[in-house]
C-alpha positions as CSV (number, residue, x, y, z in Angstrom):
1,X,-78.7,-18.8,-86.1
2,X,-80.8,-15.5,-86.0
3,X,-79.7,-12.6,-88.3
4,X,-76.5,-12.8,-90.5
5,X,-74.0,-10.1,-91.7
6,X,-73.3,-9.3,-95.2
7,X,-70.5,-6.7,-94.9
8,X,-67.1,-7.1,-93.2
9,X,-67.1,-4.3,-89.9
10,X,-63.3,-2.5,-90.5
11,X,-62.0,-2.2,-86.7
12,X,-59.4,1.0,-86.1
13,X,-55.8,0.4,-86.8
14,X,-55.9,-2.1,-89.2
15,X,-54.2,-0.1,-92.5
16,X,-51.0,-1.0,-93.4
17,X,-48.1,1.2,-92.6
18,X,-44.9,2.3,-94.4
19,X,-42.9,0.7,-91.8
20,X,-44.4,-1.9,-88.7
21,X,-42.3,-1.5,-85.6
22,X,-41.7,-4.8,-84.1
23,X,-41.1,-4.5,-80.4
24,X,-43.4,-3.2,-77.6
25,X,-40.6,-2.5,-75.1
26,X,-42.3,0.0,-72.8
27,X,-45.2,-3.0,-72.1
28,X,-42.2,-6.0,-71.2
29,X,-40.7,-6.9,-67.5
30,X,-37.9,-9.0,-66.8
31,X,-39.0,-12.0,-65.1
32,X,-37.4,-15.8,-64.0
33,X,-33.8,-16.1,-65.4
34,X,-33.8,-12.9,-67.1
35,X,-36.6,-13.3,-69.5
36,X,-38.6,-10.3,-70.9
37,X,-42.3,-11.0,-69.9
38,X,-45.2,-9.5,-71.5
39,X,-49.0,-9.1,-70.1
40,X,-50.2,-7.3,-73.4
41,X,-48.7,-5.7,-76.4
42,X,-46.6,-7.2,-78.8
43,X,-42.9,-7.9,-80.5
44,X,-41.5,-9.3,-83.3
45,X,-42.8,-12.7,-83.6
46,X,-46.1,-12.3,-81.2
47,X,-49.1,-10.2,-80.7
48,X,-51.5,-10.7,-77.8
49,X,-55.0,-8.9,-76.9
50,X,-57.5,-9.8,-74.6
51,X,-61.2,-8.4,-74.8
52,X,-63.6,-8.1,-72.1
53,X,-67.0,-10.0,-73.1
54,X,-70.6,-9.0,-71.4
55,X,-70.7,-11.1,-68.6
56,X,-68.5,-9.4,-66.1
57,X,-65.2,-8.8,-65.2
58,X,-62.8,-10.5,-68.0
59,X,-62.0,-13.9,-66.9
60,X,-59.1,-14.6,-69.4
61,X,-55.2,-14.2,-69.0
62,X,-52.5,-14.8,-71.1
63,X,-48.3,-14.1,-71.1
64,X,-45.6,-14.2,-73.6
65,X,-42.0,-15.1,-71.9
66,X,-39.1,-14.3,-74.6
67,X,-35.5,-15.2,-73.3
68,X,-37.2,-18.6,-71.3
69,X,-34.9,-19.6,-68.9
70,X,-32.2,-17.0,-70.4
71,X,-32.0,-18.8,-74.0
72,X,-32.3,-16.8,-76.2
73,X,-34.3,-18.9,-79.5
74,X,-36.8,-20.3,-76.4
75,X,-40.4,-18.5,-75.9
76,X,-43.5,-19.3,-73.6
77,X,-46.7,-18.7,-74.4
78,X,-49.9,-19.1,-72.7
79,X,-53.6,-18.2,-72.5
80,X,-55.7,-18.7,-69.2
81,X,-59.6,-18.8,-69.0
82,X,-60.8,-18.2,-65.6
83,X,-64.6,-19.5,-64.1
84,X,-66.7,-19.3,-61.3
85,X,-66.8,-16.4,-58.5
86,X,-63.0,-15.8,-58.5
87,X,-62.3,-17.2,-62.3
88,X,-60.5,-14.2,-62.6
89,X,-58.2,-14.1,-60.0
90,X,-57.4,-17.5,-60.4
91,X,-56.9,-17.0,-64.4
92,X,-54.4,-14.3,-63.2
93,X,-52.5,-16.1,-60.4
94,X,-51.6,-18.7,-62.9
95,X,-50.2,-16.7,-65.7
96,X,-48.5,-14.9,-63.3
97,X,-47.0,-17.7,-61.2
98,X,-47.2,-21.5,-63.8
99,X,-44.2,-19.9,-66.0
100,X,-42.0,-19.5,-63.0
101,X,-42.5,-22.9,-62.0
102,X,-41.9,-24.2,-65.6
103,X,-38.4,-22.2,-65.8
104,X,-37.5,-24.1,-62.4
105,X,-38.7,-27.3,-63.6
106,X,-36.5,-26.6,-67.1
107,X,-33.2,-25.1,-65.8
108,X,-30.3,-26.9,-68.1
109,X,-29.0,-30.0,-65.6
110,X,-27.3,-32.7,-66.3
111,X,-27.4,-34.2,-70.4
112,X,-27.8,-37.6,-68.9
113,X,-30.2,-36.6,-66.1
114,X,-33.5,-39.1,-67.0
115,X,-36.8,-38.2,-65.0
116,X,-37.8,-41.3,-63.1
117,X,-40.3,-40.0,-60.9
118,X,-43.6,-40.8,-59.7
119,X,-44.9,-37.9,-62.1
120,X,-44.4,-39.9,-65.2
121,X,-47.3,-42.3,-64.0
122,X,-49.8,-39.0,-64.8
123,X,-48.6,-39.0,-68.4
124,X,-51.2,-38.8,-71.5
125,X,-50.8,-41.3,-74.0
126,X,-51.0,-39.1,-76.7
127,X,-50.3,-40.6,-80.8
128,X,-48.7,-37.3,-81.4
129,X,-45.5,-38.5,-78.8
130,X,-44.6,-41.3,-80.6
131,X,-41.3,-40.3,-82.4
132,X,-41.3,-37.3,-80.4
133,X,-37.7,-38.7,-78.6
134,X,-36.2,-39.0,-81.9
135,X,-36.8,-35.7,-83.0
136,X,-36.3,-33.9,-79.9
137,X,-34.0,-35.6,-77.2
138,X,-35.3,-33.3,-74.1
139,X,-39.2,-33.8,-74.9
140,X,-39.3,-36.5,-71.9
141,X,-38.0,-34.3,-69.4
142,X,-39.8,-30.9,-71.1
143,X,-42.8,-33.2,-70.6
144,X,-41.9,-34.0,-66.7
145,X,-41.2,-30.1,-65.9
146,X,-45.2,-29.4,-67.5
147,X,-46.8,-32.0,-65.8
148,X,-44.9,-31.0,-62.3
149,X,-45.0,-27.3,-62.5
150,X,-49.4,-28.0,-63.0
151,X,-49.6,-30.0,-60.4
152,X,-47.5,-27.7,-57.8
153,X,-49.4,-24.6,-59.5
154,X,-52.6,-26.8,-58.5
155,X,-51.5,-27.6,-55.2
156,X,-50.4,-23.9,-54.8
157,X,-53.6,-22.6,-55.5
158,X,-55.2,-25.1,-53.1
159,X,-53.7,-23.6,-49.9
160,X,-54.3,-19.8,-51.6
161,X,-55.1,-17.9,-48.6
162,X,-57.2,-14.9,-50.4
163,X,-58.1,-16.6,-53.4
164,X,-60.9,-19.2,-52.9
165,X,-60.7,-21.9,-55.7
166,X,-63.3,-24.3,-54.0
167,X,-66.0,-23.7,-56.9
168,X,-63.6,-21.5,-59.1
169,X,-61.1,-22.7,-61.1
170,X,-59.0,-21.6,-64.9
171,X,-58.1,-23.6,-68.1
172,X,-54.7,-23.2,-69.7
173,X,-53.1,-24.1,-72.9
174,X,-49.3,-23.5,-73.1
175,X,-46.6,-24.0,-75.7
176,X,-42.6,-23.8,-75.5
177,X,-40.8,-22.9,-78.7
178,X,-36.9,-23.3,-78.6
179,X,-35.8,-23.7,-82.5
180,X,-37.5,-26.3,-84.5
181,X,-38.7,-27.6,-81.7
182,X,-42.5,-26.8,-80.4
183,X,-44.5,-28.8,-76.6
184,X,-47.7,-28.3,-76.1
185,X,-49.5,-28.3,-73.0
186,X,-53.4,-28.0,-72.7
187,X,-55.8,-28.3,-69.7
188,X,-59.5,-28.1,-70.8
189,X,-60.9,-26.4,-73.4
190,X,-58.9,-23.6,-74.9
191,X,-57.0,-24.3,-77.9
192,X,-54.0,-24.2,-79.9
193,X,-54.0,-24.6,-83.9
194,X,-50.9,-24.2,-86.5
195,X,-50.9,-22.6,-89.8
196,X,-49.0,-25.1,-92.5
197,X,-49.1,-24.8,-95.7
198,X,-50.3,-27.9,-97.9
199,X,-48.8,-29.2,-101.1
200,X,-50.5,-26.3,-103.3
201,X,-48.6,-24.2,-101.0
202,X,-52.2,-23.0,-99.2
203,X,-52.6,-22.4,-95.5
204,X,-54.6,-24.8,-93.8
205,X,-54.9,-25.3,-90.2
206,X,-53.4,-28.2,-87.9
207,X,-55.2,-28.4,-84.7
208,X,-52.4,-28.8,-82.0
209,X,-54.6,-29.6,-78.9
210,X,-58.2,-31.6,-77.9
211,X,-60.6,-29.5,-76.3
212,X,-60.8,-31.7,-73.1
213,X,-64.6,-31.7,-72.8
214,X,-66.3,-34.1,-70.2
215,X,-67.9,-36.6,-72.6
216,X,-64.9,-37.4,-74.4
217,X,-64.4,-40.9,-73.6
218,X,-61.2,-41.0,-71.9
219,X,-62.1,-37.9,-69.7
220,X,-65.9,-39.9,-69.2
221,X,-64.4,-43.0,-68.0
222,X,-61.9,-41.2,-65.3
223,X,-64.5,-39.2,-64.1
224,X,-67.2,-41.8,-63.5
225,X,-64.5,-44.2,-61.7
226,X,-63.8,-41.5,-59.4
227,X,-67.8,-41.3,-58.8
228,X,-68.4,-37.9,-60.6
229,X,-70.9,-37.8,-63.4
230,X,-70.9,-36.8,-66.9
231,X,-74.3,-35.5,-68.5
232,X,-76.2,-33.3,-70.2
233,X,-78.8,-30.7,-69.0
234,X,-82.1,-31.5,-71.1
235,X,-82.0,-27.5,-72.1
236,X,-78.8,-27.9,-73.9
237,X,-77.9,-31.5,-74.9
238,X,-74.7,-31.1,-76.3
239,X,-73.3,-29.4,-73.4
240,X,-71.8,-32.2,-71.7
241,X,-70.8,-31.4,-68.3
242,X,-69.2,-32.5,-64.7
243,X,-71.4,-32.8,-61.5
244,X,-70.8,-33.9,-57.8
245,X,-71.8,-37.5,-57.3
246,X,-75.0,-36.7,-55.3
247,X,-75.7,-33.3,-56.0
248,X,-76.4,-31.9,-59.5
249,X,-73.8,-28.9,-58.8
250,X,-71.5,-27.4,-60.2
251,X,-72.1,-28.7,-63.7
252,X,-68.7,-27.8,-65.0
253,X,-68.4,-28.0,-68.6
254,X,-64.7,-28.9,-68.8
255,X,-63.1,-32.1,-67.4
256,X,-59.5,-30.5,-66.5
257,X,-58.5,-27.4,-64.8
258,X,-56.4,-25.6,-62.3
259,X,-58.9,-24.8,-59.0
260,X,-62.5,-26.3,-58.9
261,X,-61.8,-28.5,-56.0
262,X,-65.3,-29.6,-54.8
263,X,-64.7,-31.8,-58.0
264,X,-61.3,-32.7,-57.8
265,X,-62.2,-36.2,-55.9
266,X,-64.3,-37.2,-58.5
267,X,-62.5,-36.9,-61.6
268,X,-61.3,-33.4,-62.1
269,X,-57.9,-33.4,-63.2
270,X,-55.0,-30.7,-63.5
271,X,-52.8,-33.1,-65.2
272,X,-52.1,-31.2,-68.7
273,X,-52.2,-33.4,-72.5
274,X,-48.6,-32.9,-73.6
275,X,-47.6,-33.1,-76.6
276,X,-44.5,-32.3,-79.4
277,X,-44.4,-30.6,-82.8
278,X,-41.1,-30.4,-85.0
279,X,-41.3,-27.4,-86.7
280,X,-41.1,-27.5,-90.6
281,X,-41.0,-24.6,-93.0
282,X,-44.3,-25.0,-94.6
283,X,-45.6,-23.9,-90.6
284,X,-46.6,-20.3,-90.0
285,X,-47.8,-19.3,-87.3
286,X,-49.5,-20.6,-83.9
287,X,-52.4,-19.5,-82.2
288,X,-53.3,-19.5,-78.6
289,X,-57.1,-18.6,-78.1
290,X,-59.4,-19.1,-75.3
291,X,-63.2,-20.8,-76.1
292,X,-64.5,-17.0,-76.6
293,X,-62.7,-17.2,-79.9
294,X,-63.2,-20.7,-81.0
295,X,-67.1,-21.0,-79.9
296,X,-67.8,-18.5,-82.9
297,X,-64.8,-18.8,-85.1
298,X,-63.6,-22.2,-87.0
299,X,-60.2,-23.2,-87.1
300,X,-60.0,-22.2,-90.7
301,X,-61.6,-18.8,-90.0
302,X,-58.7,-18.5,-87.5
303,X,-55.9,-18.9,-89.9
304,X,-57.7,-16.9,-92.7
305,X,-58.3,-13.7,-90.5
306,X,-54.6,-13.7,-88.8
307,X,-53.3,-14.1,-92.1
308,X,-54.6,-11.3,-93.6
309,X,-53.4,-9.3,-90.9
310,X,-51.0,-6.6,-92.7
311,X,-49.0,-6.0,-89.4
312,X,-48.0,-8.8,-87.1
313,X,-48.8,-6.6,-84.4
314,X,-52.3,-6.3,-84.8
315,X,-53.2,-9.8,-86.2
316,X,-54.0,-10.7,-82.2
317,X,-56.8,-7.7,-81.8
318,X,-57.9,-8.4,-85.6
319,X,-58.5,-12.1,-84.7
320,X,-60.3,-11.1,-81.2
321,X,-62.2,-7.7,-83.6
322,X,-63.7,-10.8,-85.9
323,X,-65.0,-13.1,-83.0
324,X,-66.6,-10.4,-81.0
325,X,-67.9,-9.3,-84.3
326,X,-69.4,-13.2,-85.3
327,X,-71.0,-13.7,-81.8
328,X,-73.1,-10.7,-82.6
329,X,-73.9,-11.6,-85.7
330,X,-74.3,-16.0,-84.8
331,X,-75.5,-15.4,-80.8
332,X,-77.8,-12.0,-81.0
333,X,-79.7,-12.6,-77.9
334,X,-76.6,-14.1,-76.0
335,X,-73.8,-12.9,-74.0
336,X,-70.4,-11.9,-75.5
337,X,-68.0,-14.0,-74.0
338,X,-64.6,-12.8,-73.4
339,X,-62.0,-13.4,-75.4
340,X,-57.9,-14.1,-75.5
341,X,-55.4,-14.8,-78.4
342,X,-51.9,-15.0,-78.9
343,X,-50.3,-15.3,-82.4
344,X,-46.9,-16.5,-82.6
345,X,-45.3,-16.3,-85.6
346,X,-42.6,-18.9,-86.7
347,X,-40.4,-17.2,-89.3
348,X,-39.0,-13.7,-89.5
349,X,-41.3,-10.6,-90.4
350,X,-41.0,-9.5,-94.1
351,X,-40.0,-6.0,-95.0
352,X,-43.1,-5.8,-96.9
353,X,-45.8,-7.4,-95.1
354,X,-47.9,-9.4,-98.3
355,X,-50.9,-11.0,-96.6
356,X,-51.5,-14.7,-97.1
357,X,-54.5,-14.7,-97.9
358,X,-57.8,-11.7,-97.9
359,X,-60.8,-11.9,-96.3
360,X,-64.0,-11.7,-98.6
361,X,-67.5,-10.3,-97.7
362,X,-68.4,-13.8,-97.9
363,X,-66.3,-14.9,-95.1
364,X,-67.9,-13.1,-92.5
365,X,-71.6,-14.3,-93.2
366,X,-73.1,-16.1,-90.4
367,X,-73.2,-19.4,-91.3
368,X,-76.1,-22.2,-89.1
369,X,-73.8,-23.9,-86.6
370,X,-73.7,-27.4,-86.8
371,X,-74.3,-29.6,-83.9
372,X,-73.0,-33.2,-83.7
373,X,-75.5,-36.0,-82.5
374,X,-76.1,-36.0,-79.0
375,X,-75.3,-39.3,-77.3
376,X,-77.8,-38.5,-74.2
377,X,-78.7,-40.5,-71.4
378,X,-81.7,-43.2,-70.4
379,X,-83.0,-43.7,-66.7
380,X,-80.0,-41.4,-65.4
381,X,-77.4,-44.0,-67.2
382,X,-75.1,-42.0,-69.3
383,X,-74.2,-43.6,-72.5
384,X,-70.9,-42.3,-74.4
385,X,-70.5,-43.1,-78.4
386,X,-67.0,-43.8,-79.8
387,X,-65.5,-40.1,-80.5
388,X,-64.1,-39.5,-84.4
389,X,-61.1,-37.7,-84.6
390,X,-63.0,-34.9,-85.9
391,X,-65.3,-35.1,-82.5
392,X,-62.0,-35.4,-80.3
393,X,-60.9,-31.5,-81.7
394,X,-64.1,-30.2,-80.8
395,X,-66.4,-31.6,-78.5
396,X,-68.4,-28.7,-78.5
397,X,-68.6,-27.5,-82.0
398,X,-71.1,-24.8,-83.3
399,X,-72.7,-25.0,-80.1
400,X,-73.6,-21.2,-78.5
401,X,-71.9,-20.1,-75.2
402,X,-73.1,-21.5,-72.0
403,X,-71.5,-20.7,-68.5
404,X,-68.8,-22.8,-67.4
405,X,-70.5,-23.8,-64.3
406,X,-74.6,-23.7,-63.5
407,X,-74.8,-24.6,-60.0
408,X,-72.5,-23.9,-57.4
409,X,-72.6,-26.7,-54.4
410,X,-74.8,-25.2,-51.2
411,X,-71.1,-25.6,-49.1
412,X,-69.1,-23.7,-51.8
413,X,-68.3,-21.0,-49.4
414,X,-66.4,-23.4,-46.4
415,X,-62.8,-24.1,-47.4
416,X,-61.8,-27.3,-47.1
């Protein structure tokens, strides 16, 4: 799609140097329970960078919590993508306030404690769970403490006196690491991927999360039985999208998120997907990326460009350098988008850091983006097609950036 690039652009700061140093201390606070909380910078087994796109203020957010809860092998992680007027302040609240709640939600109790709750009705099925009890005997209540600290955090931000969330609202996609043990948490469409290794010992990517796009058809059939509807503007066909029952506002192109209450009645849902990972030691690394990255960059490109990184602590800004870097090259005429990662590495950093893999000329080509076949809509009926596992990771694959929302409701001003 419009020109390509033949030759790889070298950001600053990428040589290798005699010795890496691991830990940002001067950019880490203490926060809940004595955990070291980072905004930006990086330690021993993360990096983070955020990059502001060209459409504004930069929407996106992201934390890393070392010491969770005061345990010492447990990290948080998360990346936020804001939208609408006050996407950013929401983006912001979030990161600043969800990981509190989750430390509260998660505080050691009793080994016999079992969650019985009305919570557990909100649960995803999710074919990643299954034998997740086995392998980890606190994923239930892990699970619980997620899907109570969103829906506080959404409730929270629903009685915000100076932030206004009526048409404005944030995505997030979360993970808790304690030993072999990984949870994931998403809520709409930013992403989470693994780095294994295969049985040729090559890295290949595990996607960890579904981008929770409106025409999936689990997402479809909630929102159209709470009388929202789900369709597709005849500019851009495969941008599926959420609009108020009688008004064709705010087209939002994500069907879960924190905020956005005009569509909250109809469908809109802040109940995260959770799901559980055991560890193994053919895994990596993880990486937490907002849609800025993965719009432009495959899930293999991911693991290829953070695994050339030679320092740990700049494989984050490398990853974010590449997709700012592909959007000019794949979207000429369209509008950076901004852009979040985190990378969070799994085993201990080598004294000589030996790249996984390098980056060829090649690699950085533009290649056509490839759109998947629109299911569209006859006589204002919308008709959904049975989603492949391949659709269900990206429901929005190849296609260039669009804004979040189009239309914001005539009312979106009057709290409610």
């Amino acid at each position: 799609m419009g020109a390509c690039c033949s030759k790889e652009e070298k950001g600053e700061g990428y040589e290798e140097d005699e010795e890496e140093k691991f830990d940002d201390d001067e950019k880490a606070r203490e926060g809940e329970g004595g955990a070291r909380v980072r905004l930006q910078g990086f330690y021993k087994f993360a990096s983070m960078f955020t990059q502001q796109g060209k459409k504004g203020i930069n929407q996106d957010a992201m934390t890393i919590w070392e010491d969770f809860n005061g345990e010492k092998d447990k990290i948080y992680c998360g990346v936020f993508d804001g939208h609408g007027p006050q996407g950013h302040k929401v983006a912001a609240h979030v990161r600043d306030v969800l990981p509190s709640k989750l430390s509260q939600k998660l505080k050691p109790s009793k080994p016999n404690d079992s969650d019985d709750s009305d919570d557990n009705e909100d649960f995803d099925s999710d074919d990643n769970n299954v034998d997740a009890d086995s392998h980890h005997p606190s994923f239930s209540s892990w699970k619980a403490g997620f899907v109570k600290a969103f829906k506080e955090m959404d409730e929270e931000l629903g009685q915000h006196s100076t932030i206004d969330c009526y048409c404005s609202g944030a995505t997030a996609v979360s993970i808790l690491k304690q030993g072999e043990h990984l949870t994931i948490a998403n809520l709409g469409d930013s992403r989470a991927i693994l780095c294994t290794r295969d049985d040729k010992n090559q890295p290949i990517p595990v996607q960890l999360t579904v981008d929770l796009k409106p025409n999936l058809p689990s997402e479809a059939e909630r929102i159209i039985s709470c009388k929202g509807r789900v369709f597709a503007l005849e500019q851009e066909p495969d941008v599926y999208r959420m609009w108020l029952p009688e008004d064709d506002c705010p087209g939002l192109a994500m069907a879960r998120a924190f905020g956005d209450f005009c569509l909250k009645d109809f469908g809109l849902s802040s109940i995260p997907q959770v799901s559980y990972r055991k560890i193994t030691d053919k895994d990596e690394f993880v990486v937490l990326a907002t849609d800025g990255v993965w719009d432009v960059l495959s899930n293999k490109d991911v693991i290829k460009i953070v695994s050339s990184a030679r320092k740990r602590s700049m494989a984050a800004k490398l990853l974010v350098h590449h997709a700012t870097h592909a959007w000019k090259c794949k979207y000429p005429t369209s509008k950076i988008d901004d852009c979040a990662a985190i990378c969070l590495f799994l085993k201990f950093p080598s004294i000589s850091p030996n790249p996984m893999s390098e980056l060829t000329e090649a690699d950085m080509k533009c290649r056509e983006p490839l759109f998947s076949e629109s299911t569209g809509s006859d006589g204002g009926s919308q008709r959904f097609g049975t989603t492949t596992a391949e659709d269900a990771w990206n429901a929005l694959d190849g296609v260039s950036r669009v804004n979040s929302i189009v239309k914001l409701p005539r009312f979106s001003t009057i709290r409610t």
